[in-house]
C-alpha positions in Angstrom: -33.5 37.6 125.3 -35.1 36.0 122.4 -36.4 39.3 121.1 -32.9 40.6 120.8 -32.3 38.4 118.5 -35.6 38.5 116.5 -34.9 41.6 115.9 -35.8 43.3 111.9 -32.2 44.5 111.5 -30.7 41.2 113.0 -33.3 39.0 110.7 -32.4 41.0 107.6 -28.5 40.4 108.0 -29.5 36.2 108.4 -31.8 36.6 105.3 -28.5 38.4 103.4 -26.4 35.1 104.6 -29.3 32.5 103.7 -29.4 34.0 100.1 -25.9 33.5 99.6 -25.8 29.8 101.1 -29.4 29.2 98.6 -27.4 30.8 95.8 -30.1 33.1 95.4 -29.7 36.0 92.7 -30.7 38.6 95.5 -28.3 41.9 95.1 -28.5 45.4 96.5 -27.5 47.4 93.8 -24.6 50.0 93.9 -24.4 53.2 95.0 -26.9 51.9 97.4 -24.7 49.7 100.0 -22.4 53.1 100.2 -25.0 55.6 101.0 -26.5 53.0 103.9 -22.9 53.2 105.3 -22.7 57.3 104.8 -25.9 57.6 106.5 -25.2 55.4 109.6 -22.0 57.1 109.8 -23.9 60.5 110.1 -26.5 59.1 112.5 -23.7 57.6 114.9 -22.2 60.7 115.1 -24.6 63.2 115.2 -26.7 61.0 118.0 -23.1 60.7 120.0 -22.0 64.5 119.7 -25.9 65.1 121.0 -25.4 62.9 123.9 -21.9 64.6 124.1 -23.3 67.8 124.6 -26.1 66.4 126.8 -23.2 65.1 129.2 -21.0 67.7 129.0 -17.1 66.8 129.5 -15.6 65.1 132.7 -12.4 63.1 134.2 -14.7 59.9 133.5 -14.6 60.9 129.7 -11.1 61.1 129.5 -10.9 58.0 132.1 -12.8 56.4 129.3 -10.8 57.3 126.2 -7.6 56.7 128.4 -9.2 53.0 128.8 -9.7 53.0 124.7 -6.8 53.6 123.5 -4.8 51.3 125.9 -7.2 48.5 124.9 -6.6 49.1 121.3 -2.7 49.1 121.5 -2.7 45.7 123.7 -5.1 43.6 121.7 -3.0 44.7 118.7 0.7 43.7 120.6 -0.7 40.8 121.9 -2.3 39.3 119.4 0.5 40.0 116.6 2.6 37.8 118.4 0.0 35.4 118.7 -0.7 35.3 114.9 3.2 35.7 114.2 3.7 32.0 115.3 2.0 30.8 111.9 1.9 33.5 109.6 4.3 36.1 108.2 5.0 39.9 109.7 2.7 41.7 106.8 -0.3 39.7 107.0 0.1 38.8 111.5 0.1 43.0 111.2 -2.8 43.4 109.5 -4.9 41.1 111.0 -3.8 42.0 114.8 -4.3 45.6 113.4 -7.7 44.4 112.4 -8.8 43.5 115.6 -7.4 45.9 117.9 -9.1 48.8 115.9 -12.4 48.8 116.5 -14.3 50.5 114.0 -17.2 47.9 113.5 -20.1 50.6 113.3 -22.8 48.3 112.8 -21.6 45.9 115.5 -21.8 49.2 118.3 -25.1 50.0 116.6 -26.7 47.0 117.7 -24.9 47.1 120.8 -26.5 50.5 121.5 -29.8 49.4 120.3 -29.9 46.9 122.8 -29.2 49.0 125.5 -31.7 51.7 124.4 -34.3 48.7 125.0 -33.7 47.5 127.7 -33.5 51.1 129.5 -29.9 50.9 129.9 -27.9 54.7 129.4 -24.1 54.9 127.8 -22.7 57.9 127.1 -22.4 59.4 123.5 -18.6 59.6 124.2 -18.6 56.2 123.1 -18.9 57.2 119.7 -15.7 58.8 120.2 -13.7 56.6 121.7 -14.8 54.2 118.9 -12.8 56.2 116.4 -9.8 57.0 119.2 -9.2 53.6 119.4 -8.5 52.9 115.6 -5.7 55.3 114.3 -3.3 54.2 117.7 -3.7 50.0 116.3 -3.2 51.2 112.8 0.0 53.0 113.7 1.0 50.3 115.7 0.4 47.8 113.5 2.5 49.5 110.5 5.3 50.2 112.9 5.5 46.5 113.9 6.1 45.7 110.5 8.8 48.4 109.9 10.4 46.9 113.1 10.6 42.7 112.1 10.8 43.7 108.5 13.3 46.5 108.1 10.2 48.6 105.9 11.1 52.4 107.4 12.3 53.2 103.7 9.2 52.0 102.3 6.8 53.9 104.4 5.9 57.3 104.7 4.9 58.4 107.8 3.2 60.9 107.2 0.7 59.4 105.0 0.1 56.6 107.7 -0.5 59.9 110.1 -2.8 60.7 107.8 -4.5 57.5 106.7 -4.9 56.9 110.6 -6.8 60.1 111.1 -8.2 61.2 107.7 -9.8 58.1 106.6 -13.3 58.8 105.4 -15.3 56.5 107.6 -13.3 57.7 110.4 -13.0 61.8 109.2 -17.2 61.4 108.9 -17.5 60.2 112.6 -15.2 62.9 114.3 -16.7 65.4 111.9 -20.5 64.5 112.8 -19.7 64.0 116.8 -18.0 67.6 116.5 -21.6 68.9 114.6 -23.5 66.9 116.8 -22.3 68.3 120.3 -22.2 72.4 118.3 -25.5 72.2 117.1 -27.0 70.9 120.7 -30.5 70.3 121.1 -32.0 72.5 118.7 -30.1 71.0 115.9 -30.6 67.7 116.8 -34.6 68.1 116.9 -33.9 69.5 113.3 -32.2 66.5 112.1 -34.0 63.7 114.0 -36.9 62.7 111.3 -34.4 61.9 108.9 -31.2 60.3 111.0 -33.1 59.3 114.1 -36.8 58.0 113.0 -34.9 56.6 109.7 -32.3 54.8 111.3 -33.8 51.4 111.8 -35.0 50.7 108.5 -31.6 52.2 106.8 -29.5 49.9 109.5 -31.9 46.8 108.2 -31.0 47.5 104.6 -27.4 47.8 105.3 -27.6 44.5 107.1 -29.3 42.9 104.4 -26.4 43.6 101.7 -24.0 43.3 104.5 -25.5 39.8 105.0 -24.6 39.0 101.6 -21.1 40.1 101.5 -20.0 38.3 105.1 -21.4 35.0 103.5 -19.2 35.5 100.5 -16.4 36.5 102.2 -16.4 33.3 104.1 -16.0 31.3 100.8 -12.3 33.2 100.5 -10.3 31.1 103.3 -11.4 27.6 102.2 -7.9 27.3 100.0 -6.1 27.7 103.2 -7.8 25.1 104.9 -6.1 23.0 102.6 -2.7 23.7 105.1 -4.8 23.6 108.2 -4.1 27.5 108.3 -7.5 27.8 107.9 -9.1 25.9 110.9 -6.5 28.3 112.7 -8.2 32.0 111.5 -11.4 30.6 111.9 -10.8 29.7 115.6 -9.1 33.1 116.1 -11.6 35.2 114.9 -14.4 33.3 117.2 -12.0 33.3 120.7 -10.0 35.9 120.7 -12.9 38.4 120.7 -14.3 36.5 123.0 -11.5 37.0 125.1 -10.6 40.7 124.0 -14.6 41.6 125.6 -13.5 40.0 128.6 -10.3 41.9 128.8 -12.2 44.9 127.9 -14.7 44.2 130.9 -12.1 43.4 133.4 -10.7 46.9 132.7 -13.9 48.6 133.2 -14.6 47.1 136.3 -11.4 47.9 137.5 -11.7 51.7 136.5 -15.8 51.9 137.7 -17.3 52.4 134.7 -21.2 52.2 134.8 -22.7 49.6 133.2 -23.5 50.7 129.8 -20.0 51.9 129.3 -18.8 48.6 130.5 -20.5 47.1 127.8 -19.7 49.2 125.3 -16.4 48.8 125.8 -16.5 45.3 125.8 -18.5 45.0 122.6 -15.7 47.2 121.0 -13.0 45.2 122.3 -14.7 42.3 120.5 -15.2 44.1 117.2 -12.5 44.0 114.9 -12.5 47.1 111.8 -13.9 46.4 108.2 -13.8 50.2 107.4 -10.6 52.0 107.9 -7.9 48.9 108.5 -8.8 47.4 104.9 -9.0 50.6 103.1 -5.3 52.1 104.6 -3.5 48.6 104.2 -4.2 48.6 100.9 -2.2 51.2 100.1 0.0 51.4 102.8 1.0 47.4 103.1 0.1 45.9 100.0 2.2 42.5 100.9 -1.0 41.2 103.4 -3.2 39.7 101.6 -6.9 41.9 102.4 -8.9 38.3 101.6 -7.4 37.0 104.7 -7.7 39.7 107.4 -11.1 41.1 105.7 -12.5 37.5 106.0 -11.4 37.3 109.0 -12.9 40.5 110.5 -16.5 40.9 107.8 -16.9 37.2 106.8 -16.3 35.7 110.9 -16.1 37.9 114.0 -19.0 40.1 112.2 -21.5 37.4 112.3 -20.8 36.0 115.2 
């Protein structure tokens, strides 16, 4: 076990943290932090499409994104309520929103990685349900607020619709997992030297600068401490995903899913989205603050 976490990727994402707590000058420079993300993006889908067409389709893959979706649009119920007891509607949205999509590619990275090592299989499906499972919370999530808030007017519907599904992040996933599974074998040998013997070093870069940001992210809710609101996100983003990957393996037990999958799907269930959530509540509920649910989601649950 103590290899897992001595792993290069792992070490380079502490290293990012420890600059930011030494108040070190270290930055990666931009456009560099956004082509890491493009090209893990690519790899995740291309490797998931291959393993896609490896598998072929079955009732289990559909047992599996049936499991996804229903995950994603209970965490996000449950948990609004949860946070609607100290905060307001906008900001309980987006960070229950936050947390039942599941878009955390780096966190199912290292999730896979692991199970690569230690000669576990999951299927490349997984990819997809990662993505499946984010536009149903983000919907949700939006029409929560338009419910205890009286917002229909305000928001368009179809520009959620396609917030949900056309995101970038998400949009490059699908698009690579539907490459991935037409191209087959032959295209994946084509494309392995670059976004399978690659993807190590570019996940420890991305790491590295994603290192830095969580660490400074984390300096954002110290005002709230002030009103004890703090002490209350902190312990939320620690337990609840905690008790979302339970939830998440309960289910999969329950529906036979093989190991792997099982642990996939709880790893997801623990994620909460940095990607697609911040970037479409920006726009399309500008009343939560981001520095709270992005905090929340990059700066704690990431890490830990």
């Amino acid at each position: 076990m103590l290899g897992n976490f001595l792993s290069v990727p792992l070490l380079f994402f502490l290293l990012g943290i420890l600059a930011v707590f030494l108040k070190s000058d270290l930055e990666i420079p931009q456009p560099l932090p956004k082509f890491f993300s493009l090209f893990l993006l690519i790899s995740i889908g291309l490797q998931g499409g291959y393993r896609l067409y490896k598998g072929g389709f079955s009732l289990h893959i559909l047992l599996v994104f049936f499991a996804g979706i229903l995950l994603a649009i209970f965490i996000t119920l449950y948990t609004f309520f949860i946070l609607k007891l100290r905060l307001d509607t906008y900001n309980a949205a987006a960070i229950a929103t936050s947390y039942g999509a599941t878009l955390s590619p780096v966190v199912f990275i290292s999730a896979g990685n692991l199970l690569d090592h230690i000669g576990v299989h999951y299927g490349g499906y997984m990819v997809a349900m990662m993505v499946l499972m984010e536009s149903p919370a983000i919907i949700l999530g939006l029409f929560l607020v338009s419910l205890f808030e009286g917002k229909k007017e305000k928001l368009s519907w179809g520009e959620i619709f396609g917030d949900a599904f056309l995101n970038g992040s998400v949009f490059l996933l699908i698009g690579t997992l539907v490459v991935g599974y037409l191209v087959g074998e032959r295209g994946w040998k084509a494309m392995e030297p670059m976004f399978g013997n690659l993807f190590m070093p570019m996940l420890a870069f991305f790491l590295l600068d994603m290192g830095l940001v969580s660490a400074r992210q984390m300096e954002t809710i110290k005002p709230l401490a002030k009103r004890k609101l703090g002490y209350f996100l902190v312990a939320f983003a620690i337990f609840i995903p905690m008790l979302n990957a339970i939830i998440g393996a309960l289910l999969a037990k329950l529906l036979g899913f093989n190991k792997g999958d099982a642990y996939m799907l709880s790893v997801l269930c623990a994620s909460a989205s940095y990607v697609a959530v911040p970037a479409t509540f920006r726009i399309s509920l500008p009343e939560a603050n981001p520095s709270i649910y992005l905090t929340m989601s990059l700066g704690f649950t990431f890490p830990f």
